[in-house]
LOZA-540989 format. One record per residue (C-alpha): residue number from 1; x, y, z; residue in three letters; chain. Coordinates in pm, whole numbers, plus 50000, padded with zeros to 5 digits. Example, Ala and Ser with C-alpha at 12.3 -4.5 7.8 and 13.67 -1.06 7.14 Angstrom:
<palums>
{1,{51230,49550,50780},ALA,A}
{2,{51367,49894,50714},SER,A}
</palums>
This chain:
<palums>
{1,{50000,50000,50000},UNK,A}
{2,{50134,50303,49878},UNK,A}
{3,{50115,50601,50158},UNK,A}
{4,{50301,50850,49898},UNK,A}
{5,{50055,51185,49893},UNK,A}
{6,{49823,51029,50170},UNK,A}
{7,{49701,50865,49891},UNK,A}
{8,{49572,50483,49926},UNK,A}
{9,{49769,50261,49646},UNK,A}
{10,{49669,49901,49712},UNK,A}
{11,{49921,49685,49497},UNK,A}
{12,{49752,49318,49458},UNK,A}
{13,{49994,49087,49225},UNK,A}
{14,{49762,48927,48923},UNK,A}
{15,{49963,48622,48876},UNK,A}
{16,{49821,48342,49020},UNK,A}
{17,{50177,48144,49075},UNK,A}
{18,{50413,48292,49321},UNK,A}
{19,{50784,48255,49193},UNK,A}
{20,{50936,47944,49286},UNK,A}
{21,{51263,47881,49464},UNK,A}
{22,{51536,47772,49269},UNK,A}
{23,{51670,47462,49282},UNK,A}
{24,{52023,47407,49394},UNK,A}
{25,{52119,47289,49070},UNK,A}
{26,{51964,47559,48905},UNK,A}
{27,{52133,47846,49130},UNK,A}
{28,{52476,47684,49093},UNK,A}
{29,{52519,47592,49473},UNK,A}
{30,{52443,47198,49450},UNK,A}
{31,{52846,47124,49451},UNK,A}
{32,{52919,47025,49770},UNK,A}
{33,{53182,47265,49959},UNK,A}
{34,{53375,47158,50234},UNK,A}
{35,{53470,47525,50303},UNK,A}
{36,{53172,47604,50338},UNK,A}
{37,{53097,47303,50533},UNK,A}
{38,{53361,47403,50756},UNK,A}
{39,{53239,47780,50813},UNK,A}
{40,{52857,47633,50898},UNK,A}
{41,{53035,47402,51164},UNK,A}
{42,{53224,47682,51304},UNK,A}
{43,{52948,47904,51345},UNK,A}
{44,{52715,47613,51479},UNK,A}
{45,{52983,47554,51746},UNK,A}
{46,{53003,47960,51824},UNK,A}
{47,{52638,47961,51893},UNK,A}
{48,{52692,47782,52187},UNK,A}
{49,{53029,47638,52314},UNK,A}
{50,{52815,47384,52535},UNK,A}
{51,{52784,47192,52227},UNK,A}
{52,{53161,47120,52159},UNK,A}
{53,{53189,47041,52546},UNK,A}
{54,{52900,46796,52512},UNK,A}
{55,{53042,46605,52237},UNK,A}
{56,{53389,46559,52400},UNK,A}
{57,{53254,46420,52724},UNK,A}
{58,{53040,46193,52498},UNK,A}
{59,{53350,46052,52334},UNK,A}
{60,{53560,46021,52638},UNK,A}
{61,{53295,45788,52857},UNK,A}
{62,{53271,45594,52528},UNK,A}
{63,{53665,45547,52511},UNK,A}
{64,{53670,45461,52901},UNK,A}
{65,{53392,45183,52888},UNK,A}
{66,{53586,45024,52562},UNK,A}
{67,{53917,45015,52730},UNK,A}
{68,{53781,44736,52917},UNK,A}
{69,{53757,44526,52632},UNK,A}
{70,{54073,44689,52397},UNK,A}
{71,{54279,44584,52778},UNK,A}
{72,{54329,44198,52820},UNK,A}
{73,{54303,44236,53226},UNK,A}
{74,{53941,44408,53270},UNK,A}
{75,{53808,44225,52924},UNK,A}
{76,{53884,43863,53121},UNK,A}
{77,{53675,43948,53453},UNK,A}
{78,{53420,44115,53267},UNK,A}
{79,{53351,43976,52938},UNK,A}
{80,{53168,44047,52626},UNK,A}
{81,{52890,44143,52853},UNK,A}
{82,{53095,44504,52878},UNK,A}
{83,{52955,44587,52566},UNK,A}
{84,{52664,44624,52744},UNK,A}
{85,{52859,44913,52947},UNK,A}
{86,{52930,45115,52607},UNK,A}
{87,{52566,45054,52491},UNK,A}
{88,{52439,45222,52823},UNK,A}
{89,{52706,45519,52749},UNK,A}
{90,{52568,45563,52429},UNK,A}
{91,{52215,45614,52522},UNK,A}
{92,{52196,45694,52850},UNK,A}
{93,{52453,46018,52812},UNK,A}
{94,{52237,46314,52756},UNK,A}
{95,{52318,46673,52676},UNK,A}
{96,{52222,46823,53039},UNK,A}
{97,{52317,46685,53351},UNK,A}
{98,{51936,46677,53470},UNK,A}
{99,{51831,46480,53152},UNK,A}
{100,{52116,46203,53228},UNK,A}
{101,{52003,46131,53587},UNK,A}
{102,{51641,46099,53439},UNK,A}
{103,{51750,45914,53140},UNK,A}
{104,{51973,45688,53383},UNK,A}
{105,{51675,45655,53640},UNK,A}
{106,{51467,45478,53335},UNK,A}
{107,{51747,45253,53214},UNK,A}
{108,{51833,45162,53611},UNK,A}
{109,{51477,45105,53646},UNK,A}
{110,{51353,44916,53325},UNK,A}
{111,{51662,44725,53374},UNK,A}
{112,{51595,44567,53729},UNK,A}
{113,{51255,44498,53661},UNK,A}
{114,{51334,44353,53352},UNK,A}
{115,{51575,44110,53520},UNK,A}
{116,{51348,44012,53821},UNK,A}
{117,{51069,43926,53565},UNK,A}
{118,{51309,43727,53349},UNK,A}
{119,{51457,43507,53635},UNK,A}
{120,{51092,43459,53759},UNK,A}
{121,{50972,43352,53423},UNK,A}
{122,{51239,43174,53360},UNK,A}
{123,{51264,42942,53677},UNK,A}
{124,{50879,42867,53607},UNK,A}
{125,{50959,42778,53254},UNK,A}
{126,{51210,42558,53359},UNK,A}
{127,{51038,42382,53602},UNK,A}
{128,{50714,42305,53374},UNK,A}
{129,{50907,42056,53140},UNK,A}
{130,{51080,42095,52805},UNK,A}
{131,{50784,42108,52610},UNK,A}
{132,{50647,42369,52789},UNK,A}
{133,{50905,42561,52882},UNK,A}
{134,{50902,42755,52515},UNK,A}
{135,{50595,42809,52525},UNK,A}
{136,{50575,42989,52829},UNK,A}
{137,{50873,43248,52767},UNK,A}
{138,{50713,43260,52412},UNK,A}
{139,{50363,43404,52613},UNK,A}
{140,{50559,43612,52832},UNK,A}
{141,{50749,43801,52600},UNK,A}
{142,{50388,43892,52435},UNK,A}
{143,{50217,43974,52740},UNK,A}
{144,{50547,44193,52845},UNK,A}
{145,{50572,44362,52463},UNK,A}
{146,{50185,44434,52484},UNK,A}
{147,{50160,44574,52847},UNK,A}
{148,{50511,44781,52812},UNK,A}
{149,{50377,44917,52506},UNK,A}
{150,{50036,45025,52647},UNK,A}
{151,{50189,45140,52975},UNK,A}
{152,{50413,45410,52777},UNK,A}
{153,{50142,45541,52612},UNK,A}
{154,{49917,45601,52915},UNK,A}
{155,{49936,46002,52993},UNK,A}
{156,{50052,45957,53352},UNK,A}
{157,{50368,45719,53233},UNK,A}
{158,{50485,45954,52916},UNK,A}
{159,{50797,46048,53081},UNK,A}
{160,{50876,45718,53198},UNK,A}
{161,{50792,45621,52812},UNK,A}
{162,{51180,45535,52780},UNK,A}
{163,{51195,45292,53091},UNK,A}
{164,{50913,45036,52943},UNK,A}
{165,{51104,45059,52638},UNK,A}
{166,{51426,44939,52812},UNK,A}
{167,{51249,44686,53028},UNK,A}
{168,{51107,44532,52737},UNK,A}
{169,{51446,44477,52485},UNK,A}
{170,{51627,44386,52836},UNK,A}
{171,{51340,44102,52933},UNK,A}
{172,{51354,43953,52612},UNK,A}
{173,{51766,43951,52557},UNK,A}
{174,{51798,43821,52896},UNK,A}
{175,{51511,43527,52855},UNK,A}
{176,{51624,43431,52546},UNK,A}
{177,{51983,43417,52539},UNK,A}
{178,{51921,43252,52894},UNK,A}
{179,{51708,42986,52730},UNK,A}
{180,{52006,42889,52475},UNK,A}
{181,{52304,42897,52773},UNK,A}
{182,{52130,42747,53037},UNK,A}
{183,{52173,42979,53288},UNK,A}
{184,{51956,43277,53337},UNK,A}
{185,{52022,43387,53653},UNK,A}
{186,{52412,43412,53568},UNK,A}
{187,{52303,43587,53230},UNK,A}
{188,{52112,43861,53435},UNK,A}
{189,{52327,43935,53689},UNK,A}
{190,{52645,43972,53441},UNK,A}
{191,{52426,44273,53209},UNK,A}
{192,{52296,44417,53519},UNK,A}
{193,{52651,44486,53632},UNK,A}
{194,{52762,44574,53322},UNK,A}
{195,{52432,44813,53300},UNK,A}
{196,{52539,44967,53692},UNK,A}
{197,{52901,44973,53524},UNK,A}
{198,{52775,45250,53229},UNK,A}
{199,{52537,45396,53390},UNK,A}
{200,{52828,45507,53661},UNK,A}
{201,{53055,45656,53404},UNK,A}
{202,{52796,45795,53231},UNK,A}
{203,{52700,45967,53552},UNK,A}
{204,{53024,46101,53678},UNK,A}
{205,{53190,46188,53324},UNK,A}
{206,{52863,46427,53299},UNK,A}
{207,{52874,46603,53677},UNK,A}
{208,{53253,46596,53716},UNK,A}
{209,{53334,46718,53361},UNK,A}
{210,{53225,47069,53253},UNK,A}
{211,{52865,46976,53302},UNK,A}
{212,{52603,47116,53174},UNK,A}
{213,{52270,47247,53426},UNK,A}
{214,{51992,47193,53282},UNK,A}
{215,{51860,47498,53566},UNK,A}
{216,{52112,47756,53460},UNK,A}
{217,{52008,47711,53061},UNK,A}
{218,{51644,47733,53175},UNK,A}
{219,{51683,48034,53355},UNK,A}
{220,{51904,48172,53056},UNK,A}
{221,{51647,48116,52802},UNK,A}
{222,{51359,48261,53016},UNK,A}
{223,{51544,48552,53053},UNK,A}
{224,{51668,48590,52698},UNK,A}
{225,{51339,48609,52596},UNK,A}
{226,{51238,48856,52821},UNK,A}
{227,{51462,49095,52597},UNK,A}
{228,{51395,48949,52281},UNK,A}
{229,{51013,49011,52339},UNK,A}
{230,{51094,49396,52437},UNK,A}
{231,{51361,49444,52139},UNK,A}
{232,{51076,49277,51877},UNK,A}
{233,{50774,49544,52043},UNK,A}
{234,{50992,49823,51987},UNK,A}
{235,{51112,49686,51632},UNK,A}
{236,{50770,49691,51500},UNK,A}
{237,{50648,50009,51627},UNK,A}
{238,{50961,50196,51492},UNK,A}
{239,{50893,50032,51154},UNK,A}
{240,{50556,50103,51179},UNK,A}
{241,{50588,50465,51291},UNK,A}
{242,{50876,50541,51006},UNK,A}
{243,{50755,50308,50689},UNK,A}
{244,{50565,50547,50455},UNK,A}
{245,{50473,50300,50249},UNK,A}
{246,{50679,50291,49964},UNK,A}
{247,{50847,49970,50027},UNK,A}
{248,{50682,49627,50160},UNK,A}
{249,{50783,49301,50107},UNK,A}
{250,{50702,49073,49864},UNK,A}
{251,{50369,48883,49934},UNK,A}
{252,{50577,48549,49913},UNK,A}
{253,{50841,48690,50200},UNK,A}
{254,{50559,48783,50401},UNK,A}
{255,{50360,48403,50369},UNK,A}
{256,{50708,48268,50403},UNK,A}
{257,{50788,48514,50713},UNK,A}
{258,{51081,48605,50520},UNK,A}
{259,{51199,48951,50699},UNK,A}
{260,{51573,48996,50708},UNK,A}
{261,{51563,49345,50815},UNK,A}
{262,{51364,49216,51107},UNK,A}
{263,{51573,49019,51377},UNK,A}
{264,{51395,49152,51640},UNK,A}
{265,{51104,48956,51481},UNK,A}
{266,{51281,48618,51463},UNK,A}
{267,{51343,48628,51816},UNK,A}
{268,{50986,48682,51891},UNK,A}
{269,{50844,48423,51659},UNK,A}
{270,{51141,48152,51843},UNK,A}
{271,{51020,48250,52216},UNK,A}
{272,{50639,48115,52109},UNK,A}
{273,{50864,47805,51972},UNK,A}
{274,{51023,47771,52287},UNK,A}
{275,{50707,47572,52486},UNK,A}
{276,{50845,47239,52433},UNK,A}
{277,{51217,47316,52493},UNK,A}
{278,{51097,47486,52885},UNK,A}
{279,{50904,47220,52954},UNK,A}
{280,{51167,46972,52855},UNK,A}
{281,{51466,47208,53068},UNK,A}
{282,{51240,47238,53349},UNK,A}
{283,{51160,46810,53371},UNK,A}
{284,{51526,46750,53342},UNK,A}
{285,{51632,47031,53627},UNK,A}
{286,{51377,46804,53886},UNK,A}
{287,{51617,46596,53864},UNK,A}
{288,{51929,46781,53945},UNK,A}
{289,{52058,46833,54256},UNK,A}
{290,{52156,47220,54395},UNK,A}
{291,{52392,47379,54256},UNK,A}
{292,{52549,47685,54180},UNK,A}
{293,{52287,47988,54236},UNK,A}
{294,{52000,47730,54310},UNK,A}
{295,{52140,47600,54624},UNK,A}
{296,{51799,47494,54805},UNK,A}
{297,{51616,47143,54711},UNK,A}
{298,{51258,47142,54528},UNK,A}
{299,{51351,47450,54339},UNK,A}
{300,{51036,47559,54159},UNK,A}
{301,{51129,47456,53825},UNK,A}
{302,{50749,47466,53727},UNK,A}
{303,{50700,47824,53786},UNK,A}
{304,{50945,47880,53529},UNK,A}
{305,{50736,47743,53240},UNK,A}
{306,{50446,47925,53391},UNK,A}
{307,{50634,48273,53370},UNK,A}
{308,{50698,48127,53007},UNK,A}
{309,{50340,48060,52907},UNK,A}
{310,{50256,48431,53066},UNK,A}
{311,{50537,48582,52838},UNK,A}
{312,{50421,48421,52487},UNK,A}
{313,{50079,48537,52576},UNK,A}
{314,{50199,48873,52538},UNK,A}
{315,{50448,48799,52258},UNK,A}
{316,{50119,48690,52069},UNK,A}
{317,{50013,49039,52067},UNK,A}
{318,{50330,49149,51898},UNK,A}
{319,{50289,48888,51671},UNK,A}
{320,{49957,49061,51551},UNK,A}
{321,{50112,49383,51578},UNK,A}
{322,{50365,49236,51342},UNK,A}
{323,{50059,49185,51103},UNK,A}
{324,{49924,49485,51070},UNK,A}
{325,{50271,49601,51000},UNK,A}
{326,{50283,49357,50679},UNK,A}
{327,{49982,49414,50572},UNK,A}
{328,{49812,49498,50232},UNK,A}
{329,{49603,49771,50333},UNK,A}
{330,{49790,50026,50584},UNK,A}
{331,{49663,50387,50729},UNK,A}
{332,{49818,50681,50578},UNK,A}
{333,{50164,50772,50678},UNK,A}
{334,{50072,51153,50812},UNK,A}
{335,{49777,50962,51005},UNK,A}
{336,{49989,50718,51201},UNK,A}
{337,{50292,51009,51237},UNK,A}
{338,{49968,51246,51439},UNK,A}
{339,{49968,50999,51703},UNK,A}
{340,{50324,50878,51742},UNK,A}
{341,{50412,51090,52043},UNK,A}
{342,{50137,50865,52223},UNK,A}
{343,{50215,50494,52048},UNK,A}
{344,{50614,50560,52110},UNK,A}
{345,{50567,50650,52518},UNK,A}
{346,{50351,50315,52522},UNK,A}
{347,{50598,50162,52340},UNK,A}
{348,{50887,50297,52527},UNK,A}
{349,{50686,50215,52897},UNK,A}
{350,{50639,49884,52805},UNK,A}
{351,{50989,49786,52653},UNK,A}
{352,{51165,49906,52954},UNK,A}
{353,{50906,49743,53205},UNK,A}
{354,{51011,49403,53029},UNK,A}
{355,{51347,49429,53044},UNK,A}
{356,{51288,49570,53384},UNK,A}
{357,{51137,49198,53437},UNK,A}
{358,{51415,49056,53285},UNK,A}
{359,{51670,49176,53450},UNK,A}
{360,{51559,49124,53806},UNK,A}
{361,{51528,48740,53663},UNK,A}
{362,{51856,48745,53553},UNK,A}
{363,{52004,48908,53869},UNK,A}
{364,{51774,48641,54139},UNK,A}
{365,{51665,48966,54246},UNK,A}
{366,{51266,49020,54351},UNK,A}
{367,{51179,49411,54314},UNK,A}
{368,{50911,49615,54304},UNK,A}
{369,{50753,49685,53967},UNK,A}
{370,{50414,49904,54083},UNK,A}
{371,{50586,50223,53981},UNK,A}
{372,{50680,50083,53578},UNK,A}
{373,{50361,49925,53545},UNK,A}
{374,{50190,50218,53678},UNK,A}
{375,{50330,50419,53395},UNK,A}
{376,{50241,50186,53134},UNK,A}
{377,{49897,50205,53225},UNK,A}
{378,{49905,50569,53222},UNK,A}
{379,{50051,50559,52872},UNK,A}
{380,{49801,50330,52782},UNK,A}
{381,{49493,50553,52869},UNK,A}
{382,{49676,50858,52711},UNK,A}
{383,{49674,50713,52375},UNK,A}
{384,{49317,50536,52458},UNK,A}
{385,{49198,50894,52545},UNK,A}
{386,{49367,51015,52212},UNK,A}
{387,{49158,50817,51993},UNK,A}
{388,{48887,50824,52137},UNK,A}
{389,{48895,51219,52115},UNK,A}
{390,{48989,51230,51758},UNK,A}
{391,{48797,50919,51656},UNK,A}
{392,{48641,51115,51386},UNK,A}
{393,{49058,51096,51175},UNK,A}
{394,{49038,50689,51205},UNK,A}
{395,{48649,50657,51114},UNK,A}
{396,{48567,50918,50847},UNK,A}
{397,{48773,50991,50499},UNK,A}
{398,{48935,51357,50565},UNK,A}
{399,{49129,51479,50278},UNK,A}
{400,{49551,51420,50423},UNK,A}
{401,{49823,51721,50303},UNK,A}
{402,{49930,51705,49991},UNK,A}
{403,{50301,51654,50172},UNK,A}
{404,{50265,51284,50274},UNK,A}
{405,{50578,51361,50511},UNK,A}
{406,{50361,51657,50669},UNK,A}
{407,{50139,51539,50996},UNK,A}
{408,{49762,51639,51010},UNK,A}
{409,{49736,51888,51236},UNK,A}
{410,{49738,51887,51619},UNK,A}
{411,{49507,51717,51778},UNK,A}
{412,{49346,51982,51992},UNK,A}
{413,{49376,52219,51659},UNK,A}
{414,{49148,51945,51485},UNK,A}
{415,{48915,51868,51782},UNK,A}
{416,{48886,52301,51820},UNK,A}
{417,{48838,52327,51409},UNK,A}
{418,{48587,52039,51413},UNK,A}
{419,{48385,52193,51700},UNK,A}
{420,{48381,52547,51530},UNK,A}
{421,{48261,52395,51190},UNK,A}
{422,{47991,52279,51379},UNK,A}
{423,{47783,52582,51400},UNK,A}
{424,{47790,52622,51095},UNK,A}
{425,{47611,52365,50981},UNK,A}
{426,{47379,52371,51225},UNK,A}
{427,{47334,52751,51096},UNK,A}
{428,{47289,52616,50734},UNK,A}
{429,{47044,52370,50825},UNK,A}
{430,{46818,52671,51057},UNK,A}
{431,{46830,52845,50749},UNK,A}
{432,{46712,52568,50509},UNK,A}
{433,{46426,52473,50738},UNK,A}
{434,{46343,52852,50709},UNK,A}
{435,{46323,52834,50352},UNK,A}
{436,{46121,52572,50356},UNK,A}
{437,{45891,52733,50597},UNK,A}
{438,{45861,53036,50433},UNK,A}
{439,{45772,52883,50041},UNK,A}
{440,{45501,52700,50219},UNK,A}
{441,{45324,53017,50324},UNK,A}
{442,{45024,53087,50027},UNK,A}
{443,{45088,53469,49979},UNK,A}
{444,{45485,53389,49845},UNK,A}
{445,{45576,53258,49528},UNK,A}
{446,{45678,52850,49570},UNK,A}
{447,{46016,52816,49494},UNK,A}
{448,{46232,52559,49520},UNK,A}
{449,{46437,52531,49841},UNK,A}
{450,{46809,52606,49836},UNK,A}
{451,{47017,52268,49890},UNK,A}
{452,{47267,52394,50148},UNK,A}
{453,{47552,52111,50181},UNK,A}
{454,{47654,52012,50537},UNK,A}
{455,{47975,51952,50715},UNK,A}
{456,{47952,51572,50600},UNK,A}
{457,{47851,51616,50245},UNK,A}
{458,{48125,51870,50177},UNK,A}
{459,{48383,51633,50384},UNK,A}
{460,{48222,51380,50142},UNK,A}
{461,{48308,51549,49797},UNK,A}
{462,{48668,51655,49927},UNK,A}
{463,{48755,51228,49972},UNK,A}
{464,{48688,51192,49661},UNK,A}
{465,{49027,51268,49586},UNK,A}
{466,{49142,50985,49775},UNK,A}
{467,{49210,50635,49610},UNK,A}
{468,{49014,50355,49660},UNK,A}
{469,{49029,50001,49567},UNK,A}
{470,{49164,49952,49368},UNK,A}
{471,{49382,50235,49315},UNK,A}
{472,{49138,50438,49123},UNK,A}
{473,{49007,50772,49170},UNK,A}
{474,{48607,50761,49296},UNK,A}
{475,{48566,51003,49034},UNK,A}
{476,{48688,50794,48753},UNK,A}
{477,{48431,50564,48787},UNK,A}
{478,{48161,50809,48830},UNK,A}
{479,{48286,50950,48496},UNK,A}
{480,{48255,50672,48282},UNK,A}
{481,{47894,50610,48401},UNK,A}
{482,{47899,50180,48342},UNK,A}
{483,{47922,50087,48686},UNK,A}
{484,{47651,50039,48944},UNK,A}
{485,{47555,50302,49250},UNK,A}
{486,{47596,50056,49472},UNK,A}
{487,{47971,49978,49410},UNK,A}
{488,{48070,50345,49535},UNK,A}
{489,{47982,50307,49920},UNK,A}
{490,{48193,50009,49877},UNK,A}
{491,{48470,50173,49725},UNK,A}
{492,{48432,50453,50031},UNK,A}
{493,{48424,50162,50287},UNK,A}
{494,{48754,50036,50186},UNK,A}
{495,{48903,50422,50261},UNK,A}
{496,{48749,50394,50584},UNK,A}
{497,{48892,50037,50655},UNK,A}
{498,{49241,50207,50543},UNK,A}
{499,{49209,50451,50847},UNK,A}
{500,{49088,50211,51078},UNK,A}
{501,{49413,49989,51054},UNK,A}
{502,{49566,50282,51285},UNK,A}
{503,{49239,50162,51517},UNK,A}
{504,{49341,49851,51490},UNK,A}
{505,{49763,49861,51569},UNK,A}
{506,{49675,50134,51903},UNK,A}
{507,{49390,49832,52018},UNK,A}
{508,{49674,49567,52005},UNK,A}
{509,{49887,49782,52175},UNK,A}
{510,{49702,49877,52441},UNK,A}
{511,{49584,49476,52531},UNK,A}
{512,{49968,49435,52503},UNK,A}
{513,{49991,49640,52800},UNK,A}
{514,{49694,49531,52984},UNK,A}
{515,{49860,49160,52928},UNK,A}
{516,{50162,49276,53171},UNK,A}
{517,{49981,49303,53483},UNK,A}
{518,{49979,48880,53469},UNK,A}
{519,{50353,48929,53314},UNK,A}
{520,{50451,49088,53659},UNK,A}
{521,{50267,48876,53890},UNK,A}
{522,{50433,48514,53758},UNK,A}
{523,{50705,48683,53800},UNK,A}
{524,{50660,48813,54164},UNK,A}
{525,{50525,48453,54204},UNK,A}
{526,{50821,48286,54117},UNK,A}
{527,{51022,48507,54284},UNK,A}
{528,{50861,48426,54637},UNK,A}
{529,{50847,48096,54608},UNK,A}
{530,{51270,48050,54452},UNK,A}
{531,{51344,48267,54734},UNK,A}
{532,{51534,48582,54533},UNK,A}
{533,{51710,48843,54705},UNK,A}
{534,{51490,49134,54818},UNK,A}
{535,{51554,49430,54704},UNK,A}
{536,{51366,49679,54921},UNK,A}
{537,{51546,49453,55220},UNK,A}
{538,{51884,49509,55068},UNK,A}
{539,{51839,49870,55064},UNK,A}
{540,{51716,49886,55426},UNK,A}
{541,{52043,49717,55517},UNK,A}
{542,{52267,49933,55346},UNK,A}
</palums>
């Protein structure tokens, strides 16, 4: 939408097919580089050095579990059941300390329950005579592969989903293979040791070594996004404020949420990603013991994922904000530039009452956030009292400056002009009903009454200049005389929808704000009950 002249320019592409990507072939880039293999690697290690760290721990509790077989001393007291050991290592080693201790939990508990059953079952198949003894471990193993597999998929047992699965390979290697040797008990007992064996060094590699809280990256993320939803609110109401319209993207970028220029928006659209990841950071802390800052047990781990939910509830109103931004039909520029002083202080109140938020998170500090929030609302009400006030600029088609850079005038100018014009018409239509009054008297001549245009009517020839959809002039199509009456109201309600767009952006805004008061109290909340410093106490001491 074109804003150039206050004029309304509503591009709409007429080809059906959107350009298609090229192909790699086609753009020249399907020859595999390895420099640029190398550069990707190296910036996907940057990101986060945790991940380097991670992998090196991985391959040295791999290496320390297969010395035990590469060495002739440890591979003749344990055996080939030590590959057991490095098959533990494998899966059991997770990325966060918090996920290995639950991980290990599963695999120490599928394990031993997996062995009980399979001695049991296999003492009673032993007893009952070789022709039943197959058949009976051949009953059990569907019975255990049926329950185990209806167990993990009961709502309750999700997060034990990975102990069933363990419980039911380990039943059936151990009743089988005890079957063919002869001895199941000895089987059994020889992987369960080798299973302890793993699951030790998987376990102490991962604490000892560099390791990796799950509870610190939670409380990192959380508070990343704190900023990254204040930097993305005051990246779209800058663009909004200081796009005139001449440029927009592509309708393809904008389906594709293609926005380069936008990081601010990226990090906005990955904090409503980010439900699965908290949730996952905040199971896998449970399981942690304290340490570093969070030093006290039964840390509330949950509270974090509620402050999380609270925050994308309000990042969905940027996200909408974002969409008016990118959208095809947009208010005039000199419109949206008459009530910027009021949209920026919201802005402004709001962005630093986030990061105000944030930073208290970041610091374990619990402060006092009346005064921030109190401002906000007061914001909020100014530019709620603006509109309402001026309503008249977002609901009726005034004629904009012929300079598109130029605002409309102040607006207690316009609410004082509006209010003056007033009388006038209120004079013109006193002095058409005297008219009329006066040629219905018998001793006068009857003439016909003057037509004496209101304030609306004239107001109503003047938008005529104005484009409409799409991007033709009312008059032209009054001009030519083939289309219908009916098509011009229409044409003048699509001007008026233009305007309201500015309606629509300040209404976002303003629930933005209103959507901080439960912002601020998860936050209080979960400051309580994790026990930050107080600040106001602090200061007292001092």
């Amino acid at each position: 939408m074109n804003g150039n002249k206050g004029s309304f320019t509503i591009n709409i592409t007429t080809s059906a097919k959107a350009e298609e990507p090229k192909t790699e072939k086609e753009s020249g880039n399907g020859v595999f580089s390895v420099k640029k293999w190398l550069i990707s690697v190296r910036e996907f290690c940057s990101e986060d050095s945790n991940r380097v760290t991670f992998s090196l721990k991985v391959g040295l509790a791999v290496i320390l579990m297969s010395s035990l077989i590469l060495f002739r001393a440890p591979y003749e007291i344990f055996g080939t059941n030590i590959i057991w050991s490095i098959l533990t290592v494998a899966i059991m080693f997770e990325y966060t300390v918090g996920a290995t201790f639950n991980r290990g939990f599963n695999r120490a508990l599928g394990s031993l329950l997996a062995g009980i059953l399979a001695i049991t079952v296999a003492q009673a198949a032993l007893y009952s005579g070789r022709v039943a003894e197959p058949l009976i471990i051949g009953i059990s193993i569907f019975l255990v592969g049926a329950v185990t597999s209806l167990m993990k998929l009961w709502p309750s047992l999700v997060p034990y989903e990975y102990g069933f699965r363990v419980m039911l390979f380990t039943y059936c290697l151990i009743i089988v293979s005890g079957y063919r040797m002869g001895n199941p008990m000895r089987t059994a007992m020889d992987r369960l040791y080798s299973i302890a064996i793993g699951g030790f060094v998987a376990v102490l590699v991962n604490v000892l070594i560099f390791p990796i809280w799950a509870g610190e990256q939670l409380h990192k993320d959380l508070v990343d996004s704190f900023f990254s939803v204040a930097d993305s609110l005051e990246e779209c109401v800058r663009k909004y404020l200081e796009d005139d319209g001449t440029e927009h993207p592509d309708f393809s970028k904008t389906l594709m949420d293609e926005f380069p220029d936008e990081p601010g928006y990226r990090k906005c659209r990955a904090t409503l990603n980010s439900s699965g990841k908290l949730e996952s950071l905040a199971n896998s802390a449970k399981w942690e013991p304290p340490h570093g800052r969070f030093r006290h047990f039964f840390y509330p781990w949950s509270e974090y994922v509620k402050v999380g939910a609270v925050l994308r509830y309000c990042a969905y109103e940027i996200m909408a904000l974002h969409g008016v931004l990118h959208s095809e039909i947009q208010a005039p520029y000199n419109l949206r530039i008459t009530f910027q002083p009021e949209i920026q202080d919201v802005t402004n109140q709001a962005a630093e009452l986030i990061r105000s938020l944030g930073r208290d998170m970041s610091n374990m500090k619990h402060s006092l956030h009346g005064t921030l929030l109190k401002r906000s609302h007061c914001s909020a009400e100014r530019l709620q009292r603006a509109i309402d006030m001026h309503s008249y600029l977002v609901t009726s088609n005034c004629e904009p400056p012929e300079n598109p850079s130029k605002p409309l005038p102040k607006l207690s100018h316009a609410l004082s002009s509006t209010l003056l014009d007033l009388p006038k018409s209120l004079a013109s239509d006193l002095n058409s009903q005297n008219l009329d009054k006066y040629s219905n008297s018998p001793t006068e001549d009857t003439t016909p009454p003057v037509q004496v245009e209101t304030y609306h009517e004239l107001m109503r020839k003047q938008s005529r200049r104005l484009h409409s959809w799409p991007s033709r002039e009312v008059d032209a199509f009054e001009e030519e005389g083939g289309l219908g009456v009916d098509i011009l109201p229409r044409m003048r309600a699509l001007e008026s929808t233009a305007a309201l767009s500015l309606a629509t952006f300040t209404s976002l805004l303003i629930e933005f704000v209103a959507r901080l008061d439960h912002l601020v109290e998860a936050v209080d909340e979960l400051s309580k009950l994790a026990k930050f410093k107080n600040e106001v106490l602090l200061a007292e001491k001092r």
